[in-house]
C-alpha positions as CSV (number, residue, x, y, z in Angstrom):
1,X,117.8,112.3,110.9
2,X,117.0,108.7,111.7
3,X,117.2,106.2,108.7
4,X,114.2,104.9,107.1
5,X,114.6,100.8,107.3
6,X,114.6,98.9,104.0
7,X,114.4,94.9,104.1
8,X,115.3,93.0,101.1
9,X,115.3,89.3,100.3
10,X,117.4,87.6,98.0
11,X,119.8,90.7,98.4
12,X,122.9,88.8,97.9
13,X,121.5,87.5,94.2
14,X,121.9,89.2,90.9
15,X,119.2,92.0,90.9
16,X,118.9,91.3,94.7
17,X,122.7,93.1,94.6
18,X,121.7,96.2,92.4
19,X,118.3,96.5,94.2
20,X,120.5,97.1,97.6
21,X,123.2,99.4,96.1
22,X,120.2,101.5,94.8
23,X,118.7,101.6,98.2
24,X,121.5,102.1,99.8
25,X,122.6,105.0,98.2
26,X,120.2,107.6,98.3
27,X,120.6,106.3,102.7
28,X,118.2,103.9,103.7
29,X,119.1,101.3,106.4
30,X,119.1,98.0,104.6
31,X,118.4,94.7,105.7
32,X,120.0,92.0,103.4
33,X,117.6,89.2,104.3
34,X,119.5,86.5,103.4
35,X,119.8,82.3,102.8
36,X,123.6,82.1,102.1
37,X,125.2,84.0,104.5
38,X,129.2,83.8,103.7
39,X,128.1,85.3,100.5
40,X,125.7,87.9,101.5
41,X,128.6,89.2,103.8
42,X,130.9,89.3,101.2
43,X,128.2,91.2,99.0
44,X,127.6,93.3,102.3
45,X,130.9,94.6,102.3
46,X,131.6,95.4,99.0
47,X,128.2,97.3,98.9
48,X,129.0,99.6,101.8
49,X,132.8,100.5,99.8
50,X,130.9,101.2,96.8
51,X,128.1,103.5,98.4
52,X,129.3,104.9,101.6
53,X,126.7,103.4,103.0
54,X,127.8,101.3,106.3
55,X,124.0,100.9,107.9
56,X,123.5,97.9,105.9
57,X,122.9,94.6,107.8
58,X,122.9,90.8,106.9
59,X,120.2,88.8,108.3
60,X,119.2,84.9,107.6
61,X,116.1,84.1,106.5
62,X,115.1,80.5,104.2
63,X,112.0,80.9,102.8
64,X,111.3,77.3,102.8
65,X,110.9,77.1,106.3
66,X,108.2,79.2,107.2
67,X,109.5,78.6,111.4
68,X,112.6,80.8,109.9
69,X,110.7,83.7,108.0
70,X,108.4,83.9,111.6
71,X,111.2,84.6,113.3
72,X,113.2,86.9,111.0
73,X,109.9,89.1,111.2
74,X,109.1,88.4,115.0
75,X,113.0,90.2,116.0
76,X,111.6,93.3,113.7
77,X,108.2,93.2,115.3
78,X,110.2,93.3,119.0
79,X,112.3,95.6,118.1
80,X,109.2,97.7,116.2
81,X,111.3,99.9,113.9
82,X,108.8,101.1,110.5
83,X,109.8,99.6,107.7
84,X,109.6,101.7,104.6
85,X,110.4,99.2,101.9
86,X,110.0,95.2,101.5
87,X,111.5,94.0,98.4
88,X,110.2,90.2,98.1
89,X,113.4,89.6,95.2
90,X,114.1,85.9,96.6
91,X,113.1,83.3,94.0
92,X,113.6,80.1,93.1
93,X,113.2,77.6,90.0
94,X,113.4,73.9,91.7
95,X,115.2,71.6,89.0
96,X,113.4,68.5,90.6
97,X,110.3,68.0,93.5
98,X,111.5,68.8,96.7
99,X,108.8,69.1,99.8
100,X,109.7,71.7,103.0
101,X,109.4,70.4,106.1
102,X,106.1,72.4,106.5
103,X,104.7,70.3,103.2
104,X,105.2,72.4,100.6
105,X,106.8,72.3,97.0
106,X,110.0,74.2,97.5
107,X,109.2,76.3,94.8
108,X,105.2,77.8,95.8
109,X,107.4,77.9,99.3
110,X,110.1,80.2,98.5
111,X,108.3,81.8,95.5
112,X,105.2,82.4,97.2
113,X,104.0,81.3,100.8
114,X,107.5,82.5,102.1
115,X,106.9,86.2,100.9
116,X,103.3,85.8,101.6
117,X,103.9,85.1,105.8
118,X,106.9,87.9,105.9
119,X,104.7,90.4,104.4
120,X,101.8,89.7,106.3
121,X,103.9,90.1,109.6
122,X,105.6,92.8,109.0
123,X,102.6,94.6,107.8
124,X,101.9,96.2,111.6
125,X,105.4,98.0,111.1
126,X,104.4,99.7,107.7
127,X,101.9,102.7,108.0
128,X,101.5,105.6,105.4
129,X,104.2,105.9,102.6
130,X,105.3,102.8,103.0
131,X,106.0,99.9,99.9
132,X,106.4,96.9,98.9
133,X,107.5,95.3,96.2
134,X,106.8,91.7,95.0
135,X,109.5,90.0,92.1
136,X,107.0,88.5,89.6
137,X,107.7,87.5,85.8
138,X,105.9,87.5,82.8
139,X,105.3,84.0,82.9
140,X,102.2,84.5,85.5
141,X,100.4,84.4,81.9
142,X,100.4,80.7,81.3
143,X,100.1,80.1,85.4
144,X,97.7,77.7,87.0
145,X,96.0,77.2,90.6
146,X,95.2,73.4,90.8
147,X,94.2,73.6,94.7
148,X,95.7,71.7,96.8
149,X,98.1,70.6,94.2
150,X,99.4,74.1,94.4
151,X,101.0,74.3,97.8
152,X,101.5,70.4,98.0
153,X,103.4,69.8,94.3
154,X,103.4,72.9,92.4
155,X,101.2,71.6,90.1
156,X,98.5,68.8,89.0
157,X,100.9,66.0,87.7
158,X,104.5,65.2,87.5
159,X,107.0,67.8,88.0
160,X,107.7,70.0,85.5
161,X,110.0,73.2,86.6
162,X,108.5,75.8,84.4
163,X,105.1,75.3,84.8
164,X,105.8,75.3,88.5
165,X,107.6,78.7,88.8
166,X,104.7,80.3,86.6
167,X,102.3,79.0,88.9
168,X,104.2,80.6,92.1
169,X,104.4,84.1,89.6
170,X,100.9,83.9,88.9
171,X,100.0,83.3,93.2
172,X,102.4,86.1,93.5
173,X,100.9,88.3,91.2
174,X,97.2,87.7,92.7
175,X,98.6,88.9,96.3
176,X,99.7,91.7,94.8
177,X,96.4,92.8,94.1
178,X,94.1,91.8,97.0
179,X,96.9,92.9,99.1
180,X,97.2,96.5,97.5
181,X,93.2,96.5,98.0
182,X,93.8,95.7,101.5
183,X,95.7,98.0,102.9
184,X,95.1,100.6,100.5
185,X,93.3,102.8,103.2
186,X,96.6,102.6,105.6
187,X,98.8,104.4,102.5
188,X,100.4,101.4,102.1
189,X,101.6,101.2,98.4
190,X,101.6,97.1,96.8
191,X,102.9,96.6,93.2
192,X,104.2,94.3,91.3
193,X,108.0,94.1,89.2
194,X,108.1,92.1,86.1
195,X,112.1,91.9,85.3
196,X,111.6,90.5,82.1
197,X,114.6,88.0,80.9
198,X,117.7,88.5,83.3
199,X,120.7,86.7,83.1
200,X,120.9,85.6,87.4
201,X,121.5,82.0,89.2
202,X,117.9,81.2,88.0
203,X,118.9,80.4,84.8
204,X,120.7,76.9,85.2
205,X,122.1,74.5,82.6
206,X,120.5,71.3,84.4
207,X,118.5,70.3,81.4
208,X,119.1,68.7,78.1
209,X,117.7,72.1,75.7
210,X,118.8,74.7,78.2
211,X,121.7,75.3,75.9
212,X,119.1,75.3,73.2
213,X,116.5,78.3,75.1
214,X,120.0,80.1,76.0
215,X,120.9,80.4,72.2
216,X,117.4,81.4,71.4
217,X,116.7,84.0,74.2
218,X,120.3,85.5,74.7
219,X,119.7,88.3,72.6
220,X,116.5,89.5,74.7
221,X,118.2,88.3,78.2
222,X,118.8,91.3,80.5
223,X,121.8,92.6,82.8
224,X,121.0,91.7,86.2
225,X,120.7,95.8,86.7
226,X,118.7,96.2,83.9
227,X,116.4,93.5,85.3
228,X,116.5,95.2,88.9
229,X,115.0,98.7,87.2
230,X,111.8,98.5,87.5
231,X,111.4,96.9,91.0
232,X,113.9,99.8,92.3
233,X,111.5,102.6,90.2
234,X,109.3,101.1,91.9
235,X,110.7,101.5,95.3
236,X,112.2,105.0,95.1
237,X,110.7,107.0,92.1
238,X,108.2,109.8,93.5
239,X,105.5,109.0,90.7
240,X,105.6,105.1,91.6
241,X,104.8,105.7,95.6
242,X,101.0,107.3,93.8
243,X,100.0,104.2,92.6
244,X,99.3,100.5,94.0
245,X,97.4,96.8,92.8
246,X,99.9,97.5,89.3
247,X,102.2,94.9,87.3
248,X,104.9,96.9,85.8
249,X,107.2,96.3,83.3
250,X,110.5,98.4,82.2
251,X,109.5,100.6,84.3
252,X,106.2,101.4,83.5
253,X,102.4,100.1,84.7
254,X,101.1,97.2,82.4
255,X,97.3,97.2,81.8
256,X,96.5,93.6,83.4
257,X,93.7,91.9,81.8
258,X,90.4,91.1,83.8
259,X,91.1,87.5,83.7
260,X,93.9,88.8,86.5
261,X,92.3,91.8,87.6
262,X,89.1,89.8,89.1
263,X,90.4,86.5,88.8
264,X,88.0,83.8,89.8
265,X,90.5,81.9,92.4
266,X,91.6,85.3,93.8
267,X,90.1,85.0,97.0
268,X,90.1,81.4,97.6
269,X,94.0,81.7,97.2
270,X,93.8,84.3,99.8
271,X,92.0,82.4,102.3
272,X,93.7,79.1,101.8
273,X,97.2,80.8,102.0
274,X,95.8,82.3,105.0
275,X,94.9,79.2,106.6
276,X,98.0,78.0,106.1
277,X,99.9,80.5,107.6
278,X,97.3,80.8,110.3
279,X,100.0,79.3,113.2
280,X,102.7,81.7,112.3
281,X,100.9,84.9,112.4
């Protein structure tokens, strides 16, 4: 029986690495979609020793250059195998402001309008069944959309990293659920993983009370397969394919409030994303 295809980005990170290996093992093809490639290979290799699994591929793909992520999804499109599972993982938190060649803070890019343009042109390959999964994080709570500031800075302001990745979590999280409603009719399953704490490369040690916020959160920080949990439940278990438009956390749906549920910049994020995309689609 022919594989079912399973692309993930950011497979070569932390819960990129145990989001693969679960994949892997109950047979999918994978798709490692990659940015640094010596060390996806190396993660490649040891993945198929430990799972038996040798249908798993490395592919490059740099979500801040949206010319890349067209045509990582343009050689799927030609060579039109279905793909079951996209697992958006990638993520970034920028340490200072760096602009894409397309205009964009690097963060909204890689965090958000990256994932944005791959799903969107890899949705003619999914039909009924299949899922995707978008990595989000709890701090979507305290996000804001200053528009254009969004897509242009990250936010209103000078830079200010944390603010910044919440605003790309929140933009995430908002997909999530106007994409779900989208494609809802197809069978196409959308949801959202919330990881919670996990100890990965995000975490740096670049500023002065990192140290500090390590000592404090350390208890509550999460193995990188603890973290991966929930996105993989929500990839594989039987009772997560039934539902779509959900956050989840440890593995379970969270009741979002209505501020998310209909938020009010919902669909001008949409169509601005949409415009902005417009060339590569």
């Amino acid at each position: 029986m022919e594989k079912k295809l399973a692309v993930i980005t950011g497979a070569d990170g932390g819960m990129g690495t145990e989001i693969t290996r679960a994949v892997a093992l109950v047979g999918y093809r994978v798709l490692m979609a990659c940015y640094d490639m010596p060390r996806a290979e190396e993660k490649k290799q040891m993945l198929v020793k430990e799972t038996g699994n040798d249908d798993i591929e490395v592919r490059k793909i740099d979500l801040a250059s949206l010319d890349t992520v067209a045509a990582f999804a343009n050689r799927l499109l030609n060579d039109g195998e279905e793909v079951a599972l996209l697992m958006n993982n990638a993520g970034t938190m920028e340490t200072r402001r760096r602009i894409t060649e397309d205009g964009l803070e690097r963060t909204v890019s890689v965090n958000y309008v990256g994932p944005y343009l791959l799903t969107r042109k890899l949705l003619p390959l999914m039909g009924e069944g299949s899922r995707v999964v978008n990595m989000v994080s709890c701090t979507y709570a305290i996000g804001r959309l200053d528009f254009p500031d969004f897509f242009l800075k990250g936010k209103k302001g000078s830079f200010w990293r944390i603010p910044i990745y919440s605003n790309t979590k929140l933009a995430l999280t908002l997909f999530t659920l106007e994409l779900a409603n989208r494609v809802k009719d197809r069978g196409i399953v959308v949801n959202a993983a919330d990881p919670g704490i996990v100890s990965t490369d995000i975490i740096t040690m670049h500023m002065w009370f990192d140290p500090l916020t390590d000592v404090f959160f350390r208890p509550f920080i999460r193995t990188p397969r603890q973290g991966a949990a929930t996105a993989v439940s929500l990839l594989l278990d039987e009772e997560a394919g039934k539902r779509t438009g959900t956050l989840n956390v440890s593995c379970h749906p969270k009741q979002l409030s209505e501020r998310f549920v209909y938020h009010r910049q919902a669909k001008e994020l949409w169509e601005r994303t949409e415009r902005l995309v417009e060339r590569w689609l």
